[in-house]
PDB file of N, CA, C, O and CB in Angstrom:
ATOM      1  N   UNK A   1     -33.122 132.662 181.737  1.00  0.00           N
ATOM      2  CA  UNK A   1     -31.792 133.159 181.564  1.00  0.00           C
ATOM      3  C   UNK A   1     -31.061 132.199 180.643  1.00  0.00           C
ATOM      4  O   UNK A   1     -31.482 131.046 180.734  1.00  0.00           O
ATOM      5  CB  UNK A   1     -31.068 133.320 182.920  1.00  0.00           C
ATOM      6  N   UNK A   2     -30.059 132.387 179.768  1.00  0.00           N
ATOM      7  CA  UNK A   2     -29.410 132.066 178.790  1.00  0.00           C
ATOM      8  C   UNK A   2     -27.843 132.292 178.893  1.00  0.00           C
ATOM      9  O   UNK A   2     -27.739 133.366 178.302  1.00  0.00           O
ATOM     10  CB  UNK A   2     -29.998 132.695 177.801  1.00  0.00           C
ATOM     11  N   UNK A   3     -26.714 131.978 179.235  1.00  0.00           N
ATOM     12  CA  UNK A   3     -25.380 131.924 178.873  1.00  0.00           C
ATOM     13  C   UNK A   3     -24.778 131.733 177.368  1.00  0.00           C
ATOM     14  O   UNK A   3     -24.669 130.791 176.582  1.00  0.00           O
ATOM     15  CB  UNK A   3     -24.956 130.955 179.609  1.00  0.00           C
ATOM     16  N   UNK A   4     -24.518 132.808 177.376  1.00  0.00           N
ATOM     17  CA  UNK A   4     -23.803 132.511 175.529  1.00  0.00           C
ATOM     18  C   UNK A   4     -22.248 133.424 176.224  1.00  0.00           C
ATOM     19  O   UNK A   4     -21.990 134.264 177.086  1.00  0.00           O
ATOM     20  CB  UNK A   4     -25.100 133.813 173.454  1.00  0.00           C
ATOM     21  N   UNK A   5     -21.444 132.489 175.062  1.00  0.00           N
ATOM     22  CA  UNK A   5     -19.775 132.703 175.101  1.00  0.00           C
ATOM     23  C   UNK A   5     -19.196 134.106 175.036  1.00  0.00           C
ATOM     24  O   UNK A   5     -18.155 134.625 175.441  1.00  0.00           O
ATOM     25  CB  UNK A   5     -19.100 131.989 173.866  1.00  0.00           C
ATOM     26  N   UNK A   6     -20.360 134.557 174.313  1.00  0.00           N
ATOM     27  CA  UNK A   6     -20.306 135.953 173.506  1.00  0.00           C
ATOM     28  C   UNK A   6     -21.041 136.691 173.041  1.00  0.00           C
ATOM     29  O   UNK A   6     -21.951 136.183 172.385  1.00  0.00           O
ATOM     30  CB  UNK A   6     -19.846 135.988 172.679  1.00  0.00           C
ATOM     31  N   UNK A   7     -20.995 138.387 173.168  1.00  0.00           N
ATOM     32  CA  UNK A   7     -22.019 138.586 172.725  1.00  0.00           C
ATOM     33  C   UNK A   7     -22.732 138.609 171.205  1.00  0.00           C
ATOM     34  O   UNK A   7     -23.848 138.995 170.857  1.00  0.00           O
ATOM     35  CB  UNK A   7     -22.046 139.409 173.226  1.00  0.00           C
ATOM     36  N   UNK A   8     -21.439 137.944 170.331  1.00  0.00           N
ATOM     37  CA  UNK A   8     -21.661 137.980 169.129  1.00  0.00           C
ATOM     38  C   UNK A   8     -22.673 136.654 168.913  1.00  0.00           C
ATOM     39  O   UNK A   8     -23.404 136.314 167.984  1.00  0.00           O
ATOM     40  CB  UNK A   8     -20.307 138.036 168.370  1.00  0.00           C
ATOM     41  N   UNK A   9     -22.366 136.089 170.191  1.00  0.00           N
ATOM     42  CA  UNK A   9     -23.061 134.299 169.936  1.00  0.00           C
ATOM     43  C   UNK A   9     -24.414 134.761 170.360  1.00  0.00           C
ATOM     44  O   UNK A   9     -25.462 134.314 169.892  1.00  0.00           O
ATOM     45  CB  UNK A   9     -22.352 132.660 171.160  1.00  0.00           C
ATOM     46  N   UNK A  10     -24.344 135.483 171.075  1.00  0.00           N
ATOM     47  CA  UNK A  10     -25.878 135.961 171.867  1.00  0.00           C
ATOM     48  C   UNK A  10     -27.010 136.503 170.847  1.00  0.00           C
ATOM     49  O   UNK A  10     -28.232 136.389 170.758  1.00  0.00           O
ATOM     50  CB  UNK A  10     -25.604 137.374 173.036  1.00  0.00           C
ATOM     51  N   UNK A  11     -25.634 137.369 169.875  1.00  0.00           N
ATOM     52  CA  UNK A  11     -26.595 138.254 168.708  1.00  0.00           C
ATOM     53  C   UNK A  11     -27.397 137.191 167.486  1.00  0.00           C
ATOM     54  O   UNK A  11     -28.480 137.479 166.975  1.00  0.00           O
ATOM     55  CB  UNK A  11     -25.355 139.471 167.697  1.00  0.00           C
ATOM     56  N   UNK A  12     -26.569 135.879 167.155  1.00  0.00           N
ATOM     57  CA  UNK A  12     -26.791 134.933 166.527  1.00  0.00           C
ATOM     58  C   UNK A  12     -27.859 134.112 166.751  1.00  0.00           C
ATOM     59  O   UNK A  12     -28.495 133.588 165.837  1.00  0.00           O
ATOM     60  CB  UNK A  12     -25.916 134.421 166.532  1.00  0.00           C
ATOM     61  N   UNK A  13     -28.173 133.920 168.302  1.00  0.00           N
ATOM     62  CA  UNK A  13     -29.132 133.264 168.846  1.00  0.00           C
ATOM     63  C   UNK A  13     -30.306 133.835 168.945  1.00  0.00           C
ATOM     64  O   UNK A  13     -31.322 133.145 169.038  1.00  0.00           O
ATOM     65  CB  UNK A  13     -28.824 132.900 169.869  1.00  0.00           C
ATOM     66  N   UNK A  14     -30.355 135.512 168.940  1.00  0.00           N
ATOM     67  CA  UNK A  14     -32.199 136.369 169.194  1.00  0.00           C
ATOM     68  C   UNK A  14     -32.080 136.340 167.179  1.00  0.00           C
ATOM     69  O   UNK A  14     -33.192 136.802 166.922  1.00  0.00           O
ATOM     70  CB  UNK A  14     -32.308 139.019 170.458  1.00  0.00           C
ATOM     71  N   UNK A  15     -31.748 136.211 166.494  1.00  0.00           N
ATOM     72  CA  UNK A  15     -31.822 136.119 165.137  1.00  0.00           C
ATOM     73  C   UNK A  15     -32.674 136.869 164.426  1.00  0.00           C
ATOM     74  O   UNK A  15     -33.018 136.557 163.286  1.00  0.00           O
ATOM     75  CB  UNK A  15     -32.034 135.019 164.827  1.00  0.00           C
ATOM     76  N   UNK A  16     -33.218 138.265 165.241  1.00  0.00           N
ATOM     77  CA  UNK A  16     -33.924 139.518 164.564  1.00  0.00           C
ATOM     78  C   UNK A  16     -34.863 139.662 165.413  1.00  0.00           C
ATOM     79  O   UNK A  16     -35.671 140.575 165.239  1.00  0.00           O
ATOM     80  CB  UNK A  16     -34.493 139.432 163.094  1.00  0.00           C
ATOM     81  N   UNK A  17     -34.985 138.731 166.610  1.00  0.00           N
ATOM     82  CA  UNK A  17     -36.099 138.747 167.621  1.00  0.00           C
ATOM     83  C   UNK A  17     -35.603 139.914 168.105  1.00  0.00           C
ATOM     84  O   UNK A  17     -34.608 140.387 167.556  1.00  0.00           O
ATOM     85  CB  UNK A  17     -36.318 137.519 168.695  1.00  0.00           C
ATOM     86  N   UNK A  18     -36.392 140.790 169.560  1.00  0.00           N
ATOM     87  CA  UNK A  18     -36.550 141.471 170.440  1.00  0.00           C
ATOM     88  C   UNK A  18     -35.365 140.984 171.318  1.00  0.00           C
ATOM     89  O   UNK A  18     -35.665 139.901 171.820  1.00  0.00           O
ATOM     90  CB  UNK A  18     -37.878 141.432 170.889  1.00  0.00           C
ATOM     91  N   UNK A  19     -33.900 141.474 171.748  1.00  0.00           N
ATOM     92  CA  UNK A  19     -33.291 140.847 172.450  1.00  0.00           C
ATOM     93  C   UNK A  19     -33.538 141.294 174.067  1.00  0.00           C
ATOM     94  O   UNK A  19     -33.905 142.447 174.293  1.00  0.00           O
ATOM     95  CB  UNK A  19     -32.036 140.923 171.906  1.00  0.00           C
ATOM     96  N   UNK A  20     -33.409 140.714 174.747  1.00  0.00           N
ATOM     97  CA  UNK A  20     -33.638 141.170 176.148  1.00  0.00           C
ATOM     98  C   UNK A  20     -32.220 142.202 177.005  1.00  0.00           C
ATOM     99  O   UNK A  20     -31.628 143.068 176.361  1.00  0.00           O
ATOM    100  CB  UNK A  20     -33.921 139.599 176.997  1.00  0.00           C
ATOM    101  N   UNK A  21     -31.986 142.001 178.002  1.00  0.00           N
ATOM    102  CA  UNK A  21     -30.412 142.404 178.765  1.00  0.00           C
ATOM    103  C   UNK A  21     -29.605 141.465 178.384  1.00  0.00           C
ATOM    104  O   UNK A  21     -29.976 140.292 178.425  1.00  0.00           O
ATOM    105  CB  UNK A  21     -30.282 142.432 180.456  1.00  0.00           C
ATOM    106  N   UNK A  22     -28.344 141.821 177.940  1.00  0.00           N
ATOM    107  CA  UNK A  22     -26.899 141.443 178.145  1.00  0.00           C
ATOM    108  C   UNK A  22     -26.007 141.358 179.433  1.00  0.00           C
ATOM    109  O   UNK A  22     -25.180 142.248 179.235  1.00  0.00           O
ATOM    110  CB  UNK A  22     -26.288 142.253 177.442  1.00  0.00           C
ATOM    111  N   UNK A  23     -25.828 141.003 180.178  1.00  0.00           N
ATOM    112  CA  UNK A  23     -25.141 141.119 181.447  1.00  0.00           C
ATOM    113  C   UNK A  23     -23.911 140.169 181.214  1.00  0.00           C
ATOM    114  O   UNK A  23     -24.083 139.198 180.478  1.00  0.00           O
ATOM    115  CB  UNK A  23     -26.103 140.695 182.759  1.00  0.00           C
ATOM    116  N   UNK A  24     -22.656 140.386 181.801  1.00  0.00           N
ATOM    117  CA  UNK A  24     -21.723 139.711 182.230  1.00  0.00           C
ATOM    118  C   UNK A  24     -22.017 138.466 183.158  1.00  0.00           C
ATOM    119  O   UNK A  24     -23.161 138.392 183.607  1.00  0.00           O
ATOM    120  CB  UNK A  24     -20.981 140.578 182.763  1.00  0.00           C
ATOM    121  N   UNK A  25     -21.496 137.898 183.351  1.00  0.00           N
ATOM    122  CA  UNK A  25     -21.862 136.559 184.485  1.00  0.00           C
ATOM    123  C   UNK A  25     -21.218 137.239 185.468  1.00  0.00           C
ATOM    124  O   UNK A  25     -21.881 137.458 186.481  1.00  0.00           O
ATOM    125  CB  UNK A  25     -21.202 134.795 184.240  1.00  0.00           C
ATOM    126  N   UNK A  26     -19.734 137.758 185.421  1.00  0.00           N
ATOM    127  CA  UNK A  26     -19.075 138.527 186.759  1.00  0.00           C
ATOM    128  C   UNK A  26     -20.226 139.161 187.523  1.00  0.00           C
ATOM    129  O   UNK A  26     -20.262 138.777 188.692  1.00  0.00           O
ATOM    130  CB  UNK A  26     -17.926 139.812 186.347  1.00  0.00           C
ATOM    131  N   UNK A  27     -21.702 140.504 186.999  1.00  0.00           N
ATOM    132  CA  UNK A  27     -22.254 140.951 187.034  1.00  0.00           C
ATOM    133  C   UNK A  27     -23.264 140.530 187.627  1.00  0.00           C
ATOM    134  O   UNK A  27     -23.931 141.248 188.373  1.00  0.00           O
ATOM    135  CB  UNK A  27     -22.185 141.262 186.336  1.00  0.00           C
ATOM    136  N   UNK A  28     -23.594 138.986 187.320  1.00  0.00           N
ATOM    137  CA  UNK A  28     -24.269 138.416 188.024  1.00  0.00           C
ATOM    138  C   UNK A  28     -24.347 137.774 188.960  1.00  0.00           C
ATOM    139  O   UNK A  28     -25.270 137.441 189.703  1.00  0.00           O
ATOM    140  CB  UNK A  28     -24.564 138.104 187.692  1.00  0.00           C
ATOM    141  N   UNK A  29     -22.804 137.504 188.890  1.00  0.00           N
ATOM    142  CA  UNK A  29     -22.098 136.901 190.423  1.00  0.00           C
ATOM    143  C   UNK A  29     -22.406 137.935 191.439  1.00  0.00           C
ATOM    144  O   UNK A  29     -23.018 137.812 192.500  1.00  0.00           O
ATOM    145  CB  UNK A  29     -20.250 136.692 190.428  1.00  0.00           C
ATOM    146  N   UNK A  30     -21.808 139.080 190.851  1.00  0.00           N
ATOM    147  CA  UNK A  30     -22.031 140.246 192.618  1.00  0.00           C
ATOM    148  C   UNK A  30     -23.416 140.477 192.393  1.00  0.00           C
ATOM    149  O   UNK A  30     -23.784 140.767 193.532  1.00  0.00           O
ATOM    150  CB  UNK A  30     -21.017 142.240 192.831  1.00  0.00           C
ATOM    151  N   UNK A  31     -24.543 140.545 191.584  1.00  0.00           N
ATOM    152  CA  UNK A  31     -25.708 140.440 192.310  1.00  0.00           C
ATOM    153  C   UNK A  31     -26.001 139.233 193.025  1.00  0.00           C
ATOM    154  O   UNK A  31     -26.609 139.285 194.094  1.00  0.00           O
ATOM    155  CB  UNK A  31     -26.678 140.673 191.536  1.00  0.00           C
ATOM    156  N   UNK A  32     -25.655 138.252 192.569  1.00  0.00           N
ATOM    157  CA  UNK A  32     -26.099 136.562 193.462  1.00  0.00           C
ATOM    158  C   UNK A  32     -25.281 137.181 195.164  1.00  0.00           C
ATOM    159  O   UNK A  32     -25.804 137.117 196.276  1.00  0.00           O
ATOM    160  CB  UNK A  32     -24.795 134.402 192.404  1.00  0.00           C
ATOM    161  N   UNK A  33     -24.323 137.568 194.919  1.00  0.00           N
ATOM    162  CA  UNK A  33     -23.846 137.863 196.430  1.00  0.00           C
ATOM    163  C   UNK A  33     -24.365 138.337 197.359  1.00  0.00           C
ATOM    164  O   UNK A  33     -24.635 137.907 198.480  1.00  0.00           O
ATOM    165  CB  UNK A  33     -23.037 138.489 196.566  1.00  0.00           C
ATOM    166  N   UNK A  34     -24.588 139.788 196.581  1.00  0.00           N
ATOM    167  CA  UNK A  34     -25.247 140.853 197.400  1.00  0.00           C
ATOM    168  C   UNK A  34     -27.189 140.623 197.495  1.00  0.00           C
ATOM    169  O   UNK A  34     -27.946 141.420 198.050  1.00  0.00           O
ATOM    170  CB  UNK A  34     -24.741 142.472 196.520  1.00  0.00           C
ATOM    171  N   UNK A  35     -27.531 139.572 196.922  1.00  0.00           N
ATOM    172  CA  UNK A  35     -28.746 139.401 197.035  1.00  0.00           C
ATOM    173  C   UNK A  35     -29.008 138.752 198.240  1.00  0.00           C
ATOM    174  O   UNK A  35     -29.763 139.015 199.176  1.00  0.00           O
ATOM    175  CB  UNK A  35     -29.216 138.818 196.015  1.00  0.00           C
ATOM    176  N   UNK A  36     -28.128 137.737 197.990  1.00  0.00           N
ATOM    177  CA  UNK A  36     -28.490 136.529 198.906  1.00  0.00           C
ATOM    178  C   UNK A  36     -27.484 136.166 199.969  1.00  0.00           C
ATOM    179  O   UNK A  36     -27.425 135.167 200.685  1.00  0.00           O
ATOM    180  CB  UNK A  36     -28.684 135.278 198.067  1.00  0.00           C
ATOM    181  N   UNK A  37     -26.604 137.372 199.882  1.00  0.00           N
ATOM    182  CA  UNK A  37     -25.147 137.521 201.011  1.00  0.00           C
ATOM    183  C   UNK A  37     -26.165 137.275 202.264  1.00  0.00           C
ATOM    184  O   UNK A  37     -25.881 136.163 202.709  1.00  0.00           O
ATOM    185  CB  UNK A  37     -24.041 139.473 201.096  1.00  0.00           C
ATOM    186  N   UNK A  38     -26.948 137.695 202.817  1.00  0.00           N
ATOM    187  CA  UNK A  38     -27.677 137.744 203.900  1.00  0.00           C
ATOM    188  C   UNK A  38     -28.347 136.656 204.559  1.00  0.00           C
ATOM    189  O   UNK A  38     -28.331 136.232 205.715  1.00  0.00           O
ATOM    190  CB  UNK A  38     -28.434 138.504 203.678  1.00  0.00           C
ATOM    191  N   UNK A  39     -29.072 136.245 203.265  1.00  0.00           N
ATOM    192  CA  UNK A  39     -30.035 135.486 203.461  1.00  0.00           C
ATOM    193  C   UNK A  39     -30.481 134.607 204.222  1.00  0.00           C
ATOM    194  O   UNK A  39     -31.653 134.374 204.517  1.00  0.00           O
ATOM    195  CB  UNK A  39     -30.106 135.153 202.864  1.00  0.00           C
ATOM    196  N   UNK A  40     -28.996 133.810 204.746  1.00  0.00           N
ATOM    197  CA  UNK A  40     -29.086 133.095 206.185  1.00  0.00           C
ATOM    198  C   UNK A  40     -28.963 133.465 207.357  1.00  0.00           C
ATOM    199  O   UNK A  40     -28.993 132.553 208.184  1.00  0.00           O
ATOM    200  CB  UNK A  40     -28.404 132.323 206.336  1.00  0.00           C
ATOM    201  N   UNK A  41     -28.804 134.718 207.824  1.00  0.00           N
ATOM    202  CA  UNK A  41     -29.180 135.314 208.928  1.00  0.00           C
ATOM    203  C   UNK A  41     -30.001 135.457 209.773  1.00  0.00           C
ATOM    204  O   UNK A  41     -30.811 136.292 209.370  1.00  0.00           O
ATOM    205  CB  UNK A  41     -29.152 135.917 208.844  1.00  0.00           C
ATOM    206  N   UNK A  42     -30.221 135.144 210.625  1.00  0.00           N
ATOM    207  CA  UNK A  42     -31.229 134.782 211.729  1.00  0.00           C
ATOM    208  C   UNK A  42     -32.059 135.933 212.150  1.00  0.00           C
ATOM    209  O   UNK A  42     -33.054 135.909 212.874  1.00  0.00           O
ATOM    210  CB  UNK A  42     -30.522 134.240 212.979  1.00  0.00           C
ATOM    211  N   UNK A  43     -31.471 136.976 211.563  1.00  0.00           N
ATOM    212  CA  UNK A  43     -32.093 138.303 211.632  1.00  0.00           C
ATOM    213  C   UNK A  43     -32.772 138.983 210.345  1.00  0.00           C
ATOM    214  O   UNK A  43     -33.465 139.993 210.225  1.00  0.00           O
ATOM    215  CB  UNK A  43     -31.057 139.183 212.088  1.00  0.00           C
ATOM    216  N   UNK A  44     -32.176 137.780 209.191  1.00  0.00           N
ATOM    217  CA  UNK A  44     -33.387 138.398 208.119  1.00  0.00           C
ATOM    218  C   UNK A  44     -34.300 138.509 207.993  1.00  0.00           C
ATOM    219  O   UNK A  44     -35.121 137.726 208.471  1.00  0.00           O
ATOM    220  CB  UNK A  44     -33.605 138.207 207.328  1.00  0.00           C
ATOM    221  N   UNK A  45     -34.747 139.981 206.981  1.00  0.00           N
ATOM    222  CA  UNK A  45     -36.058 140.199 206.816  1.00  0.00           C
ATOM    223  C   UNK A  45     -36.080 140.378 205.383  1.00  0.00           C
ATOM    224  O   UNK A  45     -35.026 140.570 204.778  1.00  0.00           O
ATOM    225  CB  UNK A  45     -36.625 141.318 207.630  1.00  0.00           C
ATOM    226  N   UNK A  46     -37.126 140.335 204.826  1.00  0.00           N
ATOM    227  CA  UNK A  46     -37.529 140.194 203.202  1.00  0.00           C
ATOM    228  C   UNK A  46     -37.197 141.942 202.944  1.00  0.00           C
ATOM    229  O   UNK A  46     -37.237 142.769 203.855  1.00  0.00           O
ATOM    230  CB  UNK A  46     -39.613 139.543 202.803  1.00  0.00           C
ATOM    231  N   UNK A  47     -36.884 142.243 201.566  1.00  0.00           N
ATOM    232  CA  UNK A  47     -36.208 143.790 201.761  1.00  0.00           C
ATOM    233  C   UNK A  47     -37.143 144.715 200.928  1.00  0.00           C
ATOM    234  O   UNK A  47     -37.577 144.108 199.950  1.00  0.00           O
ATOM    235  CB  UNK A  47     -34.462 143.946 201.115  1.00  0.00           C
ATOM    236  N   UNK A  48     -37.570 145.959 201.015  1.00  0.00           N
ATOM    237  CA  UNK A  48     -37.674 146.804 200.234  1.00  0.00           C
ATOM    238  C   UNK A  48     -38.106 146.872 198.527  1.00  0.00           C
ATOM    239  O   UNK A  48     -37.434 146.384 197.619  1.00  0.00           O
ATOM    240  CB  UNK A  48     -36.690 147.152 200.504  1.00  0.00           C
ATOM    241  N   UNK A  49     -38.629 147.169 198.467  1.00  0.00           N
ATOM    242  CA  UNK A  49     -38.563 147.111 196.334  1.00  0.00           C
ATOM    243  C   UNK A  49     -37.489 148.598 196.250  1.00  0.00           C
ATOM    244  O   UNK A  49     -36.882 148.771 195.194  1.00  0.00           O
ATOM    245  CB  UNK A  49     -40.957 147.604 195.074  1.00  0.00           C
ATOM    246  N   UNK A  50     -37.299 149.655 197.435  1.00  0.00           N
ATOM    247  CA  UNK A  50     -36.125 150.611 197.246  1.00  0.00           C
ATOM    248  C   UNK A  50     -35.183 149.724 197.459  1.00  0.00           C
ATOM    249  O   UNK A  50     -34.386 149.503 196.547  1.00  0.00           O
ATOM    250  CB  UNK A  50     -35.988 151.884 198.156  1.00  0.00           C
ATOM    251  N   UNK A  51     -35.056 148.943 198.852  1.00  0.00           N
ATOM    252  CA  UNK A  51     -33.462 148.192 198.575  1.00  0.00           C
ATOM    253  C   UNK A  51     -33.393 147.405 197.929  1.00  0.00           C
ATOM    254  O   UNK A  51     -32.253 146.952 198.032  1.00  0.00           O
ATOM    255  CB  UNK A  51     -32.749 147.602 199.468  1.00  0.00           C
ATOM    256  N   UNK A  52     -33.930 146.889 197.253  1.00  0.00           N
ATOM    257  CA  UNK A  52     -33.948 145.723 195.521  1.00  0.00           C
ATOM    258  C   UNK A  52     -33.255 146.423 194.731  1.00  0.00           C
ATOM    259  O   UNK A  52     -32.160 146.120 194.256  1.00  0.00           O
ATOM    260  CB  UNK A  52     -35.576 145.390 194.502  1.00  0.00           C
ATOM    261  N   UNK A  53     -34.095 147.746 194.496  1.00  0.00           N
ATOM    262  CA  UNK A  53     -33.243 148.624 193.623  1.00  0.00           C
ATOM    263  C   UNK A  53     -32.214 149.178 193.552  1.00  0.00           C
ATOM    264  O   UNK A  53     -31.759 149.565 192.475  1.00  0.00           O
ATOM    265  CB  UNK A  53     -33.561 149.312 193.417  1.00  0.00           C
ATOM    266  N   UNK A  54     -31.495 149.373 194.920  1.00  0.00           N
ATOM    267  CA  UNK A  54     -30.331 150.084 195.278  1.00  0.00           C
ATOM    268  C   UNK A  54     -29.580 148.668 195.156  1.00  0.00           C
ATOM    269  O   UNK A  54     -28.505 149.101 194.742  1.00  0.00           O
ATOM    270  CB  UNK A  54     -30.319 151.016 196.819  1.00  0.00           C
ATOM    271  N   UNK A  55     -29.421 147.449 195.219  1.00  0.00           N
ATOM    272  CA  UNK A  55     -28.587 146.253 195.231  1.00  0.00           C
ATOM    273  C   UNK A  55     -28.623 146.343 193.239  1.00  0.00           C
ATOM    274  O   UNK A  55     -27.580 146.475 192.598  1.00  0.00           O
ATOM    275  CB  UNK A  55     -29.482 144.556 196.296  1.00  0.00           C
ATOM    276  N   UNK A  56     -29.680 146.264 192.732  1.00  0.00           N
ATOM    277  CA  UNK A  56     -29.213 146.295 191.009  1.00  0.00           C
ATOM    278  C   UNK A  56     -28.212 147.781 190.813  1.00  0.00           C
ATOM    279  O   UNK A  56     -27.268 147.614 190.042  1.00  0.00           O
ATOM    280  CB  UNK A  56     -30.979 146.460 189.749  1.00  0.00           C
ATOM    281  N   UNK A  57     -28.314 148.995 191.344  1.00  0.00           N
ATOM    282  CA  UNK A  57     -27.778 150.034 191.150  1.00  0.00           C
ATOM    283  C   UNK A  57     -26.104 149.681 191.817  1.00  0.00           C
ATOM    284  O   UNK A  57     -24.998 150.173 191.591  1.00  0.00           O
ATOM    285  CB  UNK A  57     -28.744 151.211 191.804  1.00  0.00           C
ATOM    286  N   UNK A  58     -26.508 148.781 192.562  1.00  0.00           N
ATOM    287  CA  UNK A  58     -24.750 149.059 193.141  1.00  0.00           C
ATOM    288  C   UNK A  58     -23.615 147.935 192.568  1.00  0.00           C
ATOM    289  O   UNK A  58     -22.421 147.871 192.860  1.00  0.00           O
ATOM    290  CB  UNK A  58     -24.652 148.855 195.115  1.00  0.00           C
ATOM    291  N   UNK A  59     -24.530 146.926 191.496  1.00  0.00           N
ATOM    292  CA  UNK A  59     -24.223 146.401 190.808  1.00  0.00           C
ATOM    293  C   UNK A  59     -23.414 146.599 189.528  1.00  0.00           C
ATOM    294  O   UNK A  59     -22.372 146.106 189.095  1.00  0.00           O
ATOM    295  CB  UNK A  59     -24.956 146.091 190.826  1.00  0.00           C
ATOM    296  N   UNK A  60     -24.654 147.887 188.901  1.00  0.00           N
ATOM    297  CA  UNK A  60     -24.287 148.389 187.651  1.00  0.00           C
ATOM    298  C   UNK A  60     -25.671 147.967 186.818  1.00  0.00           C
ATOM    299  O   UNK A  60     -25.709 147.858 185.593  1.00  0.00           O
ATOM    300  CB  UNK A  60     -22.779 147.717 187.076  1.00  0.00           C
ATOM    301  N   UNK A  61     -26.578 147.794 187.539  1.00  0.00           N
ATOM    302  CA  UNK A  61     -27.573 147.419 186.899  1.00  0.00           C
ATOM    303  C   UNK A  61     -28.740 148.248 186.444  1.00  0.00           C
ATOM    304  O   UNK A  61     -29.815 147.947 186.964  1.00  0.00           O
ATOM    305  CB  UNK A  61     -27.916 146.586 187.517  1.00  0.00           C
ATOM    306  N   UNK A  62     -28.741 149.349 185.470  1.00  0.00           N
ATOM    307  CA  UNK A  62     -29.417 150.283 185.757  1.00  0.00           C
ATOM    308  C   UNK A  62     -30.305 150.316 184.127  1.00  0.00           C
ATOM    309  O   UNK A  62     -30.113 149.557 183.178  1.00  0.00           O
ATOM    310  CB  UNK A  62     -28.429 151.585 186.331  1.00  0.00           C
ATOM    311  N   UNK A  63     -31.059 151.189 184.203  1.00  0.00           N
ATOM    312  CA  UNK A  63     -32.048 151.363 183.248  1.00  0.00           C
ATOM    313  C   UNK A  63     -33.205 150.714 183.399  1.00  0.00           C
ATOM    314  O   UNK A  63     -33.327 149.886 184.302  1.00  0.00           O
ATOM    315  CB  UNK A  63     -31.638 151.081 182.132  1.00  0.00           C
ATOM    316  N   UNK A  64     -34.464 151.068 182.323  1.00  0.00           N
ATOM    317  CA  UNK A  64     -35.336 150.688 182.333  1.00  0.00           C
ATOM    318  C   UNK A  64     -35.312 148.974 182.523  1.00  0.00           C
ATOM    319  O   UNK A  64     -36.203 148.595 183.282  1.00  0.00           O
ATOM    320  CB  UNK A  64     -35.814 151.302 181.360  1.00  0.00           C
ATOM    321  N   UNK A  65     -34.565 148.025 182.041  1.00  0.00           N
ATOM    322  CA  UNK A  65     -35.193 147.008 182.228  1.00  0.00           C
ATOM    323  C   UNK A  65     -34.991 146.437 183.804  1.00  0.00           C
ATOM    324  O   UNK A  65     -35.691 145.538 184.270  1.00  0.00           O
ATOM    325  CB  UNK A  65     -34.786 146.141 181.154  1.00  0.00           C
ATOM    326  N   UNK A  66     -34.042 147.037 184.453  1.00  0.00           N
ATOM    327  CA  UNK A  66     -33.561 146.841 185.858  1.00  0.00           C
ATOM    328  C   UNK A  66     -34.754 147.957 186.663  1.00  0.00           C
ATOM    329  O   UNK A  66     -34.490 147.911 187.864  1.00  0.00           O
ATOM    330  CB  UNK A  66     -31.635 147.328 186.044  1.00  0.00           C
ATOM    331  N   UNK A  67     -35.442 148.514 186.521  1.00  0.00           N
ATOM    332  CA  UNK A  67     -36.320 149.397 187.414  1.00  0.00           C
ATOM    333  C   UNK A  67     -37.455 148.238 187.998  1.00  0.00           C
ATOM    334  O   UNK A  67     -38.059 147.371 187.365  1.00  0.00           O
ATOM    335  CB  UNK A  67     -37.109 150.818 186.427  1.00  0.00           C
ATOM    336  N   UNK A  68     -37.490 148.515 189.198  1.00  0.00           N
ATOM    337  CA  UNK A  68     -38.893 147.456 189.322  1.00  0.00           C
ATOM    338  C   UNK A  68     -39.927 148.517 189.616  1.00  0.00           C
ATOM    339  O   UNK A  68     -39.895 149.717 189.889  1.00  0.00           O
ATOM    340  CB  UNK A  68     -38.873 146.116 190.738  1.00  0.00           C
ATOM    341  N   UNK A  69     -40.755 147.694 189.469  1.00  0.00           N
ATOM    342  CA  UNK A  69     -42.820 148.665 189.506  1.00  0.00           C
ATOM    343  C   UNK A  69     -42.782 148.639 190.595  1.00  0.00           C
ATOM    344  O   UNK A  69     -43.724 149.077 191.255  1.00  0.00           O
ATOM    345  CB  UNK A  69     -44.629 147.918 188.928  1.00  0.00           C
TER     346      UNK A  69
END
């Protein structure tokens, strides 16, 4: 993962390469939440590859590069 200021700085940095996802950091904050909101619960259990997917979807995280196999 990579942080750039902007996405114009972002475009400067893949420099004709293949660029990957763009995401917001906000974007990535509520997935860090909702990923790992749980995680210390004494009742957790490891989740789903459907509820993986429904936590990127309720994000805003959608399309092919967000689908998991």
């Amino acid at each position: 993962m990579n942080l750039f200021r902007s996405e114009e700085h972002a475009s400067r940095w893949v420099a004709g390469r293949e660029p990957g996802e763009t995401v917001p950091v906000a974007t990535l904050g509520e997935l860090a939440a909702v990923w790992y909101g749980d995680r210390l619960a004494p009742d957790w259990e490891p989740r789903t590859r459907e509820q993986s997917q429904e936590l990127f979807e309720q994000v805003g995280l959608t399309g092919s590069f967000w689908r998991l196999a």
